[in-house]
C-alpha positions as CSV (number, residue, x, y, z in Angstrom):
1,X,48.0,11.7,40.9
2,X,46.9,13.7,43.8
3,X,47.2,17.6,43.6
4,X,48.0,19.1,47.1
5,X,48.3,23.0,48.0
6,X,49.9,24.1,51.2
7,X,51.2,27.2,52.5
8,X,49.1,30.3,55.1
9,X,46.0,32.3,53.5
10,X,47.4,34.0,50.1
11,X,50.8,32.0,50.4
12,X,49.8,28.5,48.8
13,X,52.2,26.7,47.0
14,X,51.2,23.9,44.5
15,X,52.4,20.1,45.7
16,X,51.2,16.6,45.3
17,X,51.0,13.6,47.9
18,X,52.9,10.7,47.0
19,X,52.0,7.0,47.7
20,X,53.6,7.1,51.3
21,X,50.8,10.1,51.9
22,X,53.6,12.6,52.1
23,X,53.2,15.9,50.7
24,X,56.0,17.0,48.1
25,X,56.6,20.5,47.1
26,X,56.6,21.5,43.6
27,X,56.5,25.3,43.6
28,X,60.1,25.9,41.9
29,X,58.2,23.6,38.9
30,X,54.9,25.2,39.1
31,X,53.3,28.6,39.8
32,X,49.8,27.2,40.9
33,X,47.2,24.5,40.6
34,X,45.3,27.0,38.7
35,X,43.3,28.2,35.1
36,X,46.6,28.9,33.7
37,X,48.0,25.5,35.0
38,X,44.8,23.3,33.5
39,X,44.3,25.3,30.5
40,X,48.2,25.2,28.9
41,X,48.5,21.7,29.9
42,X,49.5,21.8,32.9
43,X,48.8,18.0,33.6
44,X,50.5,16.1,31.0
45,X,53.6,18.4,31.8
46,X,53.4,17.3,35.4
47,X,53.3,13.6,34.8
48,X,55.9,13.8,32.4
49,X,57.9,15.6,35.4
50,X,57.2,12.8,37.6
51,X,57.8,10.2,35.1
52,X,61.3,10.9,35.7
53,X,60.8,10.6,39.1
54,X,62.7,14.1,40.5
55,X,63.5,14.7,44.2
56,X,60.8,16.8,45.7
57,X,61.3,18.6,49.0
58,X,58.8,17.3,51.5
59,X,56.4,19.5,53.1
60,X,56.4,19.7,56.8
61,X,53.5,18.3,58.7
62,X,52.7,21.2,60.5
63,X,52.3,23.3,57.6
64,X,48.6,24.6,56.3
65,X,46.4,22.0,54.5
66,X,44.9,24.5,51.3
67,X,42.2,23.5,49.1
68,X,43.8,21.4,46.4
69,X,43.0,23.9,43.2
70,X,43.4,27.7,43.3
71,X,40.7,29.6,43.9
72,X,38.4,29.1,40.6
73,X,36.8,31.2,38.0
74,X,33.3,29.2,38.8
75,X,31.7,27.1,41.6
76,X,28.7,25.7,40.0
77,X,26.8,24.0,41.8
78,X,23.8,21.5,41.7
79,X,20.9,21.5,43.8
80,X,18.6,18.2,45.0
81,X,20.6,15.7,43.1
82,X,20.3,12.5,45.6
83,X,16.6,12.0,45.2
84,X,16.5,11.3,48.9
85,X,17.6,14.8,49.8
86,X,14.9,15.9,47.5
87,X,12.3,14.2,49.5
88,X,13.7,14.9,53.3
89,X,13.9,19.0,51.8
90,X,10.3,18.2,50.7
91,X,10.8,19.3,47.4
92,X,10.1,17.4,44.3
93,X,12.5,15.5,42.5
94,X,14.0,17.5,39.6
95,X,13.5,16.7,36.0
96,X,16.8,19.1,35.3
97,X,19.8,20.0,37.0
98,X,19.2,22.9,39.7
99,X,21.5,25.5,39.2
100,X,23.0,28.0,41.6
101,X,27.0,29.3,42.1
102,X,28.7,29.8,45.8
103,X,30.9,32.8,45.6
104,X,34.3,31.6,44.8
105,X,36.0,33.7,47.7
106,X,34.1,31.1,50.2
107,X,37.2,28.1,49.1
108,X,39.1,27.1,52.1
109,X,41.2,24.8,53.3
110,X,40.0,21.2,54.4
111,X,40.6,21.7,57.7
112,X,40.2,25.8,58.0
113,X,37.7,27.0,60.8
114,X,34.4,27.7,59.3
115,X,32.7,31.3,60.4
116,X,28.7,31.4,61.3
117,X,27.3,34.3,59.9
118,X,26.4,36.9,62.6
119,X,22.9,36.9,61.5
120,X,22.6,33.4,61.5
121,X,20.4,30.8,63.0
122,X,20.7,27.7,60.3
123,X,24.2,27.2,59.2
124,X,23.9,23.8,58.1
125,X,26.4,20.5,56.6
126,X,26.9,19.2,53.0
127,X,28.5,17.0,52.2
128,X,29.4,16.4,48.1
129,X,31.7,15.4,45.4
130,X,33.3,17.9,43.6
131,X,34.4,18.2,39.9
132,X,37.8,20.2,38.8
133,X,37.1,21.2,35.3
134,X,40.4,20.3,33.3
135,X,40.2,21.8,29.8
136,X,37.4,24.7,28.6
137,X,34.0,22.9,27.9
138,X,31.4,24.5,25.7
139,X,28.4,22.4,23.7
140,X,30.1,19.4,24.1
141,X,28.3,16.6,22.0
142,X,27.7,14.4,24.9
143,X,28.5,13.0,28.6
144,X,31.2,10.5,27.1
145,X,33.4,13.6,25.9
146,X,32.4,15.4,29.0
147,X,34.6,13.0,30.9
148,X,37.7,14.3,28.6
149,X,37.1,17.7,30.1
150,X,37.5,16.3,34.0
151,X,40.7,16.9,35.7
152,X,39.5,15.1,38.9
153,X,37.4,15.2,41.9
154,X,38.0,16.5,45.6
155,X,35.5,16.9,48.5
156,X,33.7,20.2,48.7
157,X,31.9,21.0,51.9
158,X,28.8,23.1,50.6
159,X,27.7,24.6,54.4
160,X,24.6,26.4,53.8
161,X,22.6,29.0,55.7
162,X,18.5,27.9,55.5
163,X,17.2,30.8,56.5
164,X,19.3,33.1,53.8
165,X,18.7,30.3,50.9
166,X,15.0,29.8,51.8
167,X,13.4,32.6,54.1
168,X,14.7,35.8,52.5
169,X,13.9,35.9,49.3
170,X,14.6,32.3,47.9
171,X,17.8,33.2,46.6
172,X,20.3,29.7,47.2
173,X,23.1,31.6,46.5
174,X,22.6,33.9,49.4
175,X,22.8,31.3,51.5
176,X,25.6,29.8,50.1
177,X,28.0,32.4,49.8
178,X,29.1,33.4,52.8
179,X,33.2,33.6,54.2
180,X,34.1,30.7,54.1
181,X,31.2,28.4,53.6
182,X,33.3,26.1,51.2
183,X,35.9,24.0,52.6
184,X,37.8,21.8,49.5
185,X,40.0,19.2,49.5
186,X,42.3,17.9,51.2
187,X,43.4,16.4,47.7
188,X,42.3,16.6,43.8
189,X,42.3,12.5,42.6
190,X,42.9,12.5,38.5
191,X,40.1,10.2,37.1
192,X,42.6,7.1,36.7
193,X,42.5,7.0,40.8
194,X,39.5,7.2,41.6
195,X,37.7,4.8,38.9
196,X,34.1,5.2,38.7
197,X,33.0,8.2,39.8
198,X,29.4,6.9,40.8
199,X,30.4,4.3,42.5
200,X,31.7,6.5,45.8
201,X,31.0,6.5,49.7
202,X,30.4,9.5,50.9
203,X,29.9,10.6,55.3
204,X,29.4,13.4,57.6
205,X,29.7,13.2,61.0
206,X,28.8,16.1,63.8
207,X,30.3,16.1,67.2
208,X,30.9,12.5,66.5
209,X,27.7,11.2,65.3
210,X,26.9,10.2,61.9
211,X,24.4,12.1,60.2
212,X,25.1,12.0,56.6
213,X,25.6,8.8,54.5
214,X,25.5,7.8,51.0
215,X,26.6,6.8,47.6
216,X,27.3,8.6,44.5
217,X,25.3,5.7,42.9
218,X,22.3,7.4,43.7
219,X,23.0,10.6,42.2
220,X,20.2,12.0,39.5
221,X,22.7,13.3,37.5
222,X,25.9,12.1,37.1
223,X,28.9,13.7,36.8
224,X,29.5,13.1,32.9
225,X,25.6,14.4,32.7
226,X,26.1,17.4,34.9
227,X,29.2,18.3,32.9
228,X,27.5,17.7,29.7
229,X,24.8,19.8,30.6
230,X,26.7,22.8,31.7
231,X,27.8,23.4,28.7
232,X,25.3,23.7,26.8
233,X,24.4,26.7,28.7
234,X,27.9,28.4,29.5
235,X,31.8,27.9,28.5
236,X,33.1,26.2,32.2
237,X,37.2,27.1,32.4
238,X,39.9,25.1,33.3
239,X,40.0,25.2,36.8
240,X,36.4,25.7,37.7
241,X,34.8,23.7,40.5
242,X,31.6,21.8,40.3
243,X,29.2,20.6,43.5
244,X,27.9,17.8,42.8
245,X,24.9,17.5,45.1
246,X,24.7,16.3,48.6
247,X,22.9,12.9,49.9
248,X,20.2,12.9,52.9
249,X,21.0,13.5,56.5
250,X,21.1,17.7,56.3
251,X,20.5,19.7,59.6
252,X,17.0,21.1,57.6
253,X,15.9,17.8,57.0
254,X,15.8,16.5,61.0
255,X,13.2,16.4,62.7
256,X,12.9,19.1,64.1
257,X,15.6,20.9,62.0
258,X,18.9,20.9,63.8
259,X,21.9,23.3,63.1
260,X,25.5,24.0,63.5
261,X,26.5,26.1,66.6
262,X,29.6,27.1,67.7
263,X,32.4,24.5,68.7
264,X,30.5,22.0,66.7
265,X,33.1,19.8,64.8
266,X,32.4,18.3,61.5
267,X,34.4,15.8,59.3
268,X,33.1,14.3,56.1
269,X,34.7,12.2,53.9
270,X,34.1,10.7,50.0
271,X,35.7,7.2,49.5
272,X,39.5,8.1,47.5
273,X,39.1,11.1,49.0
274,X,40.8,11.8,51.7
275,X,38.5,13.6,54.9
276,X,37.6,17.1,56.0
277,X,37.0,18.5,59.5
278,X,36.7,22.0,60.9
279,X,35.5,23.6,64.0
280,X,32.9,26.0,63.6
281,X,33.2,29.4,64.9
282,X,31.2,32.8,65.1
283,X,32.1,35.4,62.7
């Protein structure tokens, strides 16, 4: 399955896109794609509803593109996990899983402008796999039954400001957390379509040229590890959202550094996917 949400800022409605990539409205079935949805259930009841194969209304192609889960309890995400990108941020390859969160009121839509701070100099691109958390996970007993836990995956666009995460004060999540500095979707892909899950394309293009390209192959830690992991330190909720990591290619990593301005365009894209683009703005 692929989980779509459509509708203007605060408006979403829940949906999913069907084999002939149009959207389908199920918001007189469903309330959201959200905890309450992941935690009761919410899945198998859904498959069961399109088991009998229903007539959906069909969303119209003009309407808004949301990120595919409601805004979640957690964005977790994990830091120098291609161990390229480690090297071109010269920073040394992690024996652990760096932690840091993104506020969760950054989520956007796929295809939602994207603000530069006002204070900003070095808003930069990310591109990474993200993981929807499916059913609550604490001390699970090992990355096999972390997979249990995995609703699906979806592209999260982890934009980043290097001066805030590295020049004032070394706090990542500063410089992560800004309005709307995490564009997600355009889908959520359940496990059974997307197969392995380290074994995926990703790309990120600015203006038109490539500057981001890789494979989740090369991840440190997978996504079985990183869910794994988690939990041994904290419960993670139905409907939280893990970043996964990005591969090299990063504005900070050029030589010399090179950052987003405005009227730069970016689209990414992971393979099963789907593919973002926005235009970035000033705030």
């Amino acid at each position: 399955m692929k989980l779509v949400r459509h509708g203007d800022p605060g408006q979403e409605k829940p949906g999913i896109l069907d084999d002939a990539g149009r959207r389908l409205d199920l918001s007189a079935e469903f309330t959201d794609w959200n905890h309450e949805f992941f935690y009761s259930g919410g899945m198998a009841r859904l498959r069961r509803l399109l088991d009998r194969q229903p007539a959906l209304p069909t969303v119209a192609d003009g309407v808004r593109w949301a990120a595919p889960i409601a805004r979640p309890g957690m964005l977790m995400c994990i830091g120098l996990n291609y161990s390229d990108h480690a090297r071109e941020s010269g920073m040394a390859i992690p024996t652990e899983p760096i932690l840091f969160q993104k506020a969760t009121n950054t989520v956007v839509g796929p295809y939602d402008d994207v603000l530069i701070p006002r204070l900003s100099q070095k808003t930069d691109w990310e591109v990474e796999l993200g993981i929807v958390i499916g059913a609550d996970a604490l001390y699970l007993d090992s990355p096999e039954q972390a997979l249990n836990h995995i609703a699906g995956y979806t592209i999260v666009h982890d934009v980043s400001e290097r001066e805030f995460q590295l020049e004032r004060g070394g706090q990542w999540t500063k410089g992560k957390s800004c309005p709307t500095f995490s564009p997600v979707g355009p889908w959520l892909a359940t496990p059974d379509e997307v197969g392995d899950p380290q074994a995926l394309d990703l790309a990120l293009s600015v203006n038109g040229v490539r500057r981001q390209t890789g494979n989740t192959r090369t991840m440190i830690f997978s996504c079985a590890h990183v869910v794994h992991y988690l939990s041994q330190f904290m419960r993670l909720e139905a409907g939280d959202l893990i970043a996964t990591g990005t591969p090299p290619g990063v504005g900070l990593g050029m030589k010399p550094p090179v950052y987003l301005v405005p009227g730069d365009e970016v689209e990414l894209s992971v393979q099963g996917l789907g593919t973002q683009r926005q235009v970035f703005r000033s705030a």
